[in-house]
N, C-alpha and C positions, 0 to 999 in steps of 0.2 A: 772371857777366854784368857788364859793364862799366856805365858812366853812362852814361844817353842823350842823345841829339847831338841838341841842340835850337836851333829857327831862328827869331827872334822877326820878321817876315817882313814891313817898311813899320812901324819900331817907331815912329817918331816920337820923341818925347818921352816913351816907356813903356818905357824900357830896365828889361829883365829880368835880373834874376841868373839865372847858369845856361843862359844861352840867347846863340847868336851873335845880337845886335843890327843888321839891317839896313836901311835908309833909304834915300831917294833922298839927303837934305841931309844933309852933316857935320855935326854937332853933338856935342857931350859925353855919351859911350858908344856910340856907334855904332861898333861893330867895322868893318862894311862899306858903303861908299855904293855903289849899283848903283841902276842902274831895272828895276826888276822888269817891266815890260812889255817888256823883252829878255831874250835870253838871261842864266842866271844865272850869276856867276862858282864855280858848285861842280863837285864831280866827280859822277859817277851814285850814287845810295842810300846818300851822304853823312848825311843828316839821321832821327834815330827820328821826333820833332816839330815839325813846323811850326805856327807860332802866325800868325793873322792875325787883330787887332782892327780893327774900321773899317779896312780897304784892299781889299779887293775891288771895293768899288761905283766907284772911282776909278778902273777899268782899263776901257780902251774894249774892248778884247779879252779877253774872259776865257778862252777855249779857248787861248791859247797861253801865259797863265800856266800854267794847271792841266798845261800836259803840260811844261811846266819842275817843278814841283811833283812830277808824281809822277817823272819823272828824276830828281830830287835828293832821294828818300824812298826809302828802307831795304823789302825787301820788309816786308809789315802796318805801315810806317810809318803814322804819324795825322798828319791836318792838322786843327788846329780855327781855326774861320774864326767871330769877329762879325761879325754887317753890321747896319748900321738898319734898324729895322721898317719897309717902306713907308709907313705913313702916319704915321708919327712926324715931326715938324715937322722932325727934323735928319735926313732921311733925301732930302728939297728942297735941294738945293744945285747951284749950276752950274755943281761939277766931278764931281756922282755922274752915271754914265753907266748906272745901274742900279738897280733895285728888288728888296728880296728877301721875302717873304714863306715860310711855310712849302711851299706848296707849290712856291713857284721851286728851291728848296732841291732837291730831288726831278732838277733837271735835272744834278747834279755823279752822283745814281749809276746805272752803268752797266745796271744789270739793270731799270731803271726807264727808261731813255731807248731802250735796246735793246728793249724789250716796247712803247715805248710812238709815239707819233706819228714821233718821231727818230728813225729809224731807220741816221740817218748813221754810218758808221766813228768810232769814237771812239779815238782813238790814245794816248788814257789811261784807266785802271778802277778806277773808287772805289767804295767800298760807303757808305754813310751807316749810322752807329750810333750817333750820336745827334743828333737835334735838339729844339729847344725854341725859346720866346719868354722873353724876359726882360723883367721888367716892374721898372719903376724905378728902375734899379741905380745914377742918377744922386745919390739920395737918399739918403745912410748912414744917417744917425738924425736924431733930436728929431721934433716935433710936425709937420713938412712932410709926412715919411716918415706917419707914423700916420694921420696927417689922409688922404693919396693911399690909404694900402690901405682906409681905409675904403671910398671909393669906388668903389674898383678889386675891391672882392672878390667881387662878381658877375660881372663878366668874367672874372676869373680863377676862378672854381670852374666858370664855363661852359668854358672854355680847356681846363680841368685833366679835366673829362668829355667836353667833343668840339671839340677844336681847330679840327676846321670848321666848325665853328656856330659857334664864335669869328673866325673870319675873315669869315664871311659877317655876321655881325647888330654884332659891336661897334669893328671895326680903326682905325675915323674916329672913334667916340664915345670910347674908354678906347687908346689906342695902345699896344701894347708897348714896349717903348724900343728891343730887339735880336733879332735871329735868334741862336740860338747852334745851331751844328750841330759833327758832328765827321763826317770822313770816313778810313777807312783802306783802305788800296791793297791791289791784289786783283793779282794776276798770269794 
């Protein structure tokens, strides 16, 4: 089996090795500039991984990235997507045109949108296999990092036993920092 074709997807200034780096802005490493809220310059099931750190909440339309997305994903190709925690103070901005929590998470997989109120055609199919919250990933080490999980480590053992009674009792008092989910395309 070959190396897998990997898409660092709105990289910014987080150029990856290993991954075609793409942006809206030219900058140093950026393989490709495109606007991701058009059409993408790839060919069909081009890509095994797509990577999106902080860019999704940026897109006014999200339903016609995700069917560029899975267009340009490999059958069981994976996308993994960060987004800011809704109530994390950098999750307010007024270019995010979107909030994600764990349960928003819930509306990329199809077997869950399709069972569930949405019953609309969806002309792309992801499954979700993993999500999670990410708590303080801004903080490497020393005494800041030690000093927050002290505080945070009630919320997070309540998280780590029932993620909705973490959403509902602590998201404004102790904020996560990130949604991390991954989704892989289903045919």
């Amino acid at each position: 089996m070959g190396e897998l074709k990997k898409l660092n997807l709105g990289c910014g200034k987080d150029i990856k090795k290993g991954f075609l780096n793409l942006d809206i802005a030219r900058r140093e490493g950026v393989d490709v500039v495109a606007d991701i809220s058009k059409r993408l310059p790839f060919p069909k099931e081009r890509f095994d991984v797509i990577y999106c750190s902080n860019v999704i909440e940026h897109i006014k339309e999200i339903d016609p990235l995700f069917i560029e997305l899975y267009r340009i994903l490999s059958p069981q190709g994976k996308v993994i997507i960060k987004v800011p925690y809704f109530s994390q103070i950098g999750a307010i901005s007024i270019d995010h045109h979107h909030s994600f929590s764990l349960k928003a998470v819930d509306y990329f997989d199809w077997a869950k949108r399709k069972c569930g109120n949405d019953n609309r055609d969806m002309p792309y199919k992801f499954r979700i296999i993993k999500k999670e919250l990410l708590f303080l990933p801004q903080f490497k080490r020393g005494i800041t990092k030690i000093f927050l999980w002290a505080v945070y480590v009630i919320p997070y053992l309540v998280y780590k036993i029932s993620p909705l009674a973490y959403e509902w009792f602590f998201p404004y008092l102790f904020p996560a920092s990130e949604v991390y989910f991954e989704l892989e395309k289903i045919d």
